[in-house]
N, C-alpha and C positions, 0 to 999 in steps of 0.2 A: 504493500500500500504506500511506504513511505517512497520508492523508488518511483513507481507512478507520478505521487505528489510533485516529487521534483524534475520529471519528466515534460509535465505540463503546463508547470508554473510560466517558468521564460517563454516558451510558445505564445502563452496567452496574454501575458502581460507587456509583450513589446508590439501581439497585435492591438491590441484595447487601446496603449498607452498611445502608440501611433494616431489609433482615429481621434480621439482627444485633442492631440497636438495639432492633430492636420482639420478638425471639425468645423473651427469658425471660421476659416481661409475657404474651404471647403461649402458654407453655406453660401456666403455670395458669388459662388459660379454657378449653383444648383444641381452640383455633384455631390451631395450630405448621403446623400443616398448608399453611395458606393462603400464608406465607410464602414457601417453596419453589416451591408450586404458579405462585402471581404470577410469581420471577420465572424459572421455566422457559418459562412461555407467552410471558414476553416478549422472552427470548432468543431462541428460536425464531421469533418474526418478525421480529427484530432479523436471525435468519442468511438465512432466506428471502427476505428484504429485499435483503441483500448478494450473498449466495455464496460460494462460495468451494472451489477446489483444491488440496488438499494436494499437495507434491513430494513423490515416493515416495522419493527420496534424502535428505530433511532431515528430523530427530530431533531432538529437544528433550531433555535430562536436566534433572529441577529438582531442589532439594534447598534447603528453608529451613533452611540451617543452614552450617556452615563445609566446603567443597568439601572443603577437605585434611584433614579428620577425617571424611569419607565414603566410604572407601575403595571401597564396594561401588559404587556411584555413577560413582565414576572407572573399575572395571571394565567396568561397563555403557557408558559413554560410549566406551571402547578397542574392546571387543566392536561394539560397533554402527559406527565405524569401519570395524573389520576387514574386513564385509560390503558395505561403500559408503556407510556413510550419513556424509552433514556434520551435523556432533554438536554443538551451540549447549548449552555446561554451563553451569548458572545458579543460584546459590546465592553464600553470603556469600565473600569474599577473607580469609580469617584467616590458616590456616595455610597454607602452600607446597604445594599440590597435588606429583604425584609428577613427575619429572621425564620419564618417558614419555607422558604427559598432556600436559604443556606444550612438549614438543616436536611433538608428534601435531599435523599440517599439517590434517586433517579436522577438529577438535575448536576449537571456539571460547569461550572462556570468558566469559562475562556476568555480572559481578559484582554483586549487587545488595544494600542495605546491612541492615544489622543494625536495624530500626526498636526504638527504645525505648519508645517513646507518653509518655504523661502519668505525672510523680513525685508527683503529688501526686492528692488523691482517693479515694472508696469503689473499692477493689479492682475493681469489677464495670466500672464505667466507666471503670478504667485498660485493663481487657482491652478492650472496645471499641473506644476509643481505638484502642489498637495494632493494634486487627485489622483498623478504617476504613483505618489508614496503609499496613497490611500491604499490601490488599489493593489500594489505589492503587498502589502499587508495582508489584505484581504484575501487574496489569492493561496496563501502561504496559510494562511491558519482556516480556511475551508475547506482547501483539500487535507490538511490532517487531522482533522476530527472525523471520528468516528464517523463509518457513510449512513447519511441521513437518508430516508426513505421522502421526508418533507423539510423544506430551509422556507421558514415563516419569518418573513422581514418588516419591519416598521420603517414607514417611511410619511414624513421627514423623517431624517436627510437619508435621501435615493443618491444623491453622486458624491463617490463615485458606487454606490452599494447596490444597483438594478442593475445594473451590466455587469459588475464583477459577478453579482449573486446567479443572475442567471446562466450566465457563462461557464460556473462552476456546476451547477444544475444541470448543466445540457453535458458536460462532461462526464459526471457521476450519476447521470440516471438519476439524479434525485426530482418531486415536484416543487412546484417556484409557489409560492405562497406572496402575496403584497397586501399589506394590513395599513390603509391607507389611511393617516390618521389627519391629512390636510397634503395642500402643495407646498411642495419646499420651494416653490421660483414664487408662489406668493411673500412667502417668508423674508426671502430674500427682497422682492420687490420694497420689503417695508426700510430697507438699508440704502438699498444703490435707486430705487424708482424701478415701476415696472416695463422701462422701453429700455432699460440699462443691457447693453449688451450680454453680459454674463446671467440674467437673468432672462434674457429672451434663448439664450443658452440650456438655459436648467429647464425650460417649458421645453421646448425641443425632447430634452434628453427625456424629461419624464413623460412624453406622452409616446414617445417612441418604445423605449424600451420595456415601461408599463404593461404593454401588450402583449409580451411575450411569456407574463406570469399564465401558471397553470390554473390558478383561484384567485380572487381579489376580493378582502375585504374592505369594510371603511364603516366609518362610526355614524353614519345619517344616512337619513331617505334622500337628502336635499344631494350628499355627497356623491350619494348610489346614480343618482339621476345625470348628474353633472358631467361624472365617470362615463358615463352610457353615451348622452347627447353629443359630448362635444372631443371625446379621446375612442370610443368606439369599446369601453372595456365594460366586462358585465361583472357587476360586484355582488354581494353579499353583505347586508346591514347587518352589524353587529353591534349594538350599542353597547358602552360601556356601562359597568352596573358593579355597582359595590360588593365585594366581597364580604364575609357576613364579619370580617375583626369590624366592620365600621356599621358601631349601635349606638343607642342611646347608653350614656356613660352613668352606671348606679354611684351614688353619692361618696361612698367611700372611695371608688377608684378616681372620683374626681379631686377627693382632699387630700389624695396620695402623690398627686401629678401638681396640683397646687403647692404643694411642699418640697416636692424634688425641683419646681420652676421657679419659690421662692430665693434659694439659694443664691441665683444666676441675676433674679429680675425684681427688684426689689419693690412693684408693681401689683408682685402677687404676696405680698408681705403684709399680716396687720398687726401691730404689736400685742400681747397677752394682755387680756383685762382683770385685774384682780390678782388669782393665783397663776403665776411666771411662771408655772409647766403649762399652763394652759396650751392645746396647741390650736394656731389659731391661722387662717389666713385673710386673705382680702375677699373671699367669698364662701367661706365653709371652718365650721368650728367643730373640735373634735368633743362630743358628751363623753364627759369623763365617768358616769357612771355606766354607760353600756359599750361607751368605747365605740360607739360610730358617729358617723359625718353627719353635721344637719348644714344649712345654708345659713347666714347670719342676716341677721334684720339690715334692712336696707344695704342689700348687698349693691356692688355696682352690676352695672350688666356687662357682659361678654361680648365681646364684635372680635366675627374669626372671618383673617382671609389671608388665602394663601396663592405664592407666585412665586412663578419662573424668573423674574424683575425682567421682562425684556419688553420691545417696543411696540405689543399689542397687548400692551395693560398698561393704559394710563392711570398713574395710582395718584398723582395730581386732582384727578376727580375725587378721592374719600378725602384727601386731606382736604382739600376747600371743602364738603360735607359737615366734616369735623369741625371749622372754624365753623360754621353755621350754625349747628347744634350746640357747640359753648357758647355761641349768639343767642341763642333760643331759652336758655340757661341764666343767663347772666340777664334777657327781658324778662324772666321771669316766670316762667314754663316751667313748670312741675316735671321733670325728665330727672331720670337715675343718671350717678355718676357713670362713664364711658372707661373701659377698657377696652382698649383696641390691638390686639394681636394677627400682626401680619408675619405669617410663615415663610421661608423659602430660599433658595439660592439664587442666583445668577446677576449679570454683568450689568446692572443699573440700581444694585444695592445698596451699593456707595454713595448714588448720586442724591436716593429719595433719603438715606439716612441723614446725610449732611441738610435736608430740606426738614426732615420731624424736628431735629436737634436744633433747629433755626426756632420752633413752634414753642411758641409759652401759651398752658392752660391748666384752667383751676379745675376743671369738672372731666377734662377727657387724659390720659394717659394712652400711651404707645410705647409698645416696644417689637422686636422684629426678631424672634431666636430662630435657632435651626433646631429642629426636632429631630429624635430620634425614630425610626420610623413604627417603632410598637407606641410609642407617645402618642403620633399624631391622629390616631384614630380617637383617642381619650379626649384630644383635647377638643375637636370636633364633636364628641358625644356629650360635651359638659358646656358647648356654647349653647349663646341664647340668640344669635343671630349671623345668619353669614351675608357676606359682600364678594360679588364675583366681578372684575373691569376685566376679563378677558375678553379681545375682540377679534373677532378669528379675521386672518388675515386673506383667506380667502372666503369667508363666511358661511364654510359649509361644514367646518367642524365643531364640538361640544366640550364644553369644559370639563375634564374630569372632577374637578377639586367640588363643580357641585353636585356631580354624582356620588361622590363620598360623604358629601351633607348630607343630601337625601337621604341615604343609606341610615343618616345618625340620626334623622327627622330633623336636621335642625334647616330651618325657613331660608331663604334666601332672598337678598336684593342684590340681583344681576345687572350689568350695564346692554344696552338692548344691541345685537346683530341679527342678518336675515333668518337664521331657522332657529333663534335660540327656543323658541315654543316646540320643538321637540322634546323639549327637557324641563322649561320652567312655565308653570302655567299662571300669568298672571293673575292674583286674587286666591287663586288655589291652595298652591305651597309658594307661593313666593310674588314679590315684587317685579315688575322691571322697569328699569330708570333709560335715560338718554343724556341727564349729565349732571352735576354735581348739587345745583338745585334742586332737581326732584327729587336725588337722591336724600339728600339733606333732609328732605320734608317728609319722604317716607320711614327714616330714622326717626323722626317726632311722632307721626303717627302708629309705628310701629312699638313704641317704647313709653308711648304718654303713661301709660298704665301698668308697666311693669311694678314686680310681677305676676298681677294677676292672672287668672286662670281662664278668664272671660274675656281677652284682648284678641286684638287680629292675629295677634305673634301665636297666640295660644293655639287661635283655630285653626291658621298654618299647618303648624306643629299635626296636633289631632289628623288636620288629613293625611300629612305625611306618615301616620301610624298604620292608616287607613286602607292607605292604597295598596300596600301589599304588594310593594315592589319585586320584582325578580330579582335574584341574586346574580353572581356572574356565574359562578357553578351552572346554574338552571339554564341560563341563558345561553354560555356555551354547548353544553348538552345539546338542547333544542336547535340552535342554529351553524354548528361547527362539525360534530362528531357526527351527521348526516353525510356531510364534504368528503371526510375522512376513509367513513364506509364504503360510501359509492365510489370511490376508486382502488376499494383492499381488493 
């Protein structure tokens, strides 16, 4: 197997890395074409040449990007488990995968590194660069992992991962799985503009090579449709859906998480009243004679939300919210004091943190931690309200972070895109806003009467009990392991 591996690799990698290099030159003569064509024919008797049989028991999960901020990924690789399969996960080592994941005896994780390519240079050939390294990469650790029978890929980010993957796919006999969670050339469009060469590059690449997967999911109807109309590919709706760690959080596991978060955020701190063993926090006190958690009198309320920190979530919009509501507060509005916790990693963390730390307020608190990932479901099940500013950048994908709400009953007020009403039913279980005014005002109306059991918040809440959401378990079953079947 291993002599194969390295039989194939250079073959493939100096045809792939060629069409890349030769592809933009290539599009204005309107020979793009040949590219492709070259090196399919030469894959193909590069596989005819070889051979090759898939194990019907081994699955491949790929993911160019940080395993432990791919939640849906880590589902897919449990799920596929479940059923038998040994599950080789392969994507970057960042964040701490879940710890059901790295306990899971089936599931093998294959870290592969973050490539940066060239700092210096015309933009065009820094992405090349990076995409020759990518896909070296790529090529070298898919042919030696164990042969997968299915390689199930998340995309964003496809390039250079749809050509490599499939490439390796048509070599190894394995099928091409694309679990299409949005466009990565929308994504990009949100950085360089969407007429920006390397972005009319990345639409190209992705609706070309897209076509060549054996199954295609994607997380909407709206997405399903768009895939069909306008790229000619036929998907598979698979909506995301909370796994069952994310419930409503009982009182003690919440003044347990309140006590471990005191340490760090001194936010969730209330000092002892009376007897100094007293344990106590900013919203939950411990009865010393039965030894469990009750909520304390006028507690403040909970505002949970969580992000990627990148440039479709303007979080500009809660903070002017926020300055509003200590408006509302300070004219005299009867409203609970505000704690506001916003979850998350990535590259615009810095900028909104230096923005809170600018903020002086008597009635709202903020702070911004990085959870661990058995936490973050707790602390989601122990809020009183979430806030979603994800704006999908091509507006046909769904936010996870409020599918994991749902999951925990707690309400939402989402900022509004084209199909967000796949998920959030205005009045029902949640709000939705269009910009930081209305947001602002549905924060007063949602919390005038906190916390009563007789408020909007409440009735949210109640239907969110109600509805009797599908898990991701269920939902896989029902709409994946059919796929599966019909080609064993």
């Amino acid at each position: 197997m291993a002599d194969r591996g390295f039989f194939t690799v250079p073959v493939l990698v100096l045809l792939l890395a060629a069409g890349f290099v030769c592809g933009y030159s290539l599009t204005r003569t309107g020979l793009v074409w040949l590219v492709p064509l070259v090196v399919a024919l030469a894959l193909l008797c590069v596989r005819a040449r070889l051979g090759s049989n898939a194990s019907s028991l081994n699955a491949c999960v790929l993911v160019l990007g940080d395993i432990g901020r791919s939640p849906r990924m880590q589902y897919h690789s449990l799920s596929l488990s479940k059923h038998g399969y040994s599950v080789t996960l392969v994507g970057f080592l960042g964040t701490k995968p879940h710890r059901v994941v790295l306990d899971n005896e089936k599931i093998k994780i294959v870290p592969i590194s973050d490539v940066q390519g060239l700092t210096v240079g015309p933009t065009i050939f820094r992405y090349v660069a990076k995409v020759i390294l990518q896909s070296l990469q790529l090529f070298y650790v898919l042919q030696k992992i164990d042969l997968p029978s299915y390689v199930l890929m998340q995309n964003p980010p496809g390039l250079p991962s749809i050509a490599v993957t499939w490439a390796v796919c048509v070599v190894r006999g394995s099928k091409f799985i694309i679990d299409w969670h949005n466009y990565g050339y929308t994504i990009m469009g949100l950085t360089h503009g969407e007429n920006h060469p390397i972005v009319q590059i990345a639409k190209w690449y992705e609706k070309f090579f897209g076509r060549f997967s054996n199954h295609n999911l994607c997380v909407t109807n709206a997405m399903k449709e768009d895939l069909q109309k306008n790229w000619s590919i036929k998907a598979t709706t698979l909506y995301d859906k909370p796994p069952s760690i994310f419930k409503e959080a009982v009182l003690d596991d919440q003044h347990r998480l309140y006590v471990k978060l005191a340490k760090d955020h001194s936010l969730f701190r209330r000092e002892p009243v009376g007897d100094p063993t007293e344990e106590r926090t900013a919203f939950t006190e411990l009865d010393q004679s039965t030894r469990t958690a009750r909520h304390i009198t006028h507690r403040p309320a909970l505002l949970l939300s969580s992000t990627s920190w990148t440039e479709d979530e303007d979080f500009s919009i809660l903070l002017k919210a926020l300055e509003d509501y200590e408006q509302f507060i300070n004219n005299g509005a009867t409203l609970p004091s505000l704690v506001c916790v916003i979850t998350g990693r990535g590259p615009l963390k810095e900028y909104y943190k230096t923005q809170i730390n600018k903020m002086h307020f008597k009635h709202v608190q903020i702070c911004t931690p990085w959870l661990e990932a058995e936490d973050y479901p707790v602390l989601l099940g122990s809020a009183d309200l979430g806030v979603c500013l994800h704006k999908s950048s091509s507006g046909l994908d769904l936010p996870m972070k409020v599918v994991d709400m749902f999951g925990c009953c707690l309400p939402v007020c989402a900022i509004h895109f084209k199909c967000l009403h796949e998920l959030v039913k205005h009045e029902v279980n949640g709000l939705i806003f269009k910009d930081s005014q209305e947001l602002a005002e549905q924060l007063k109306t949602l919390l005038a009467d906190f916390p009563s059991t007789h408020s909007k918040l409440s009735t949210f809440r109640r239907n969110l009990r109600e509805s009797r959401q599908l898990r991701w378990d269920e939902s896989w079953d029902q709409t994946i392991l059919p796929l599966l079947t019909a080609d064993a």
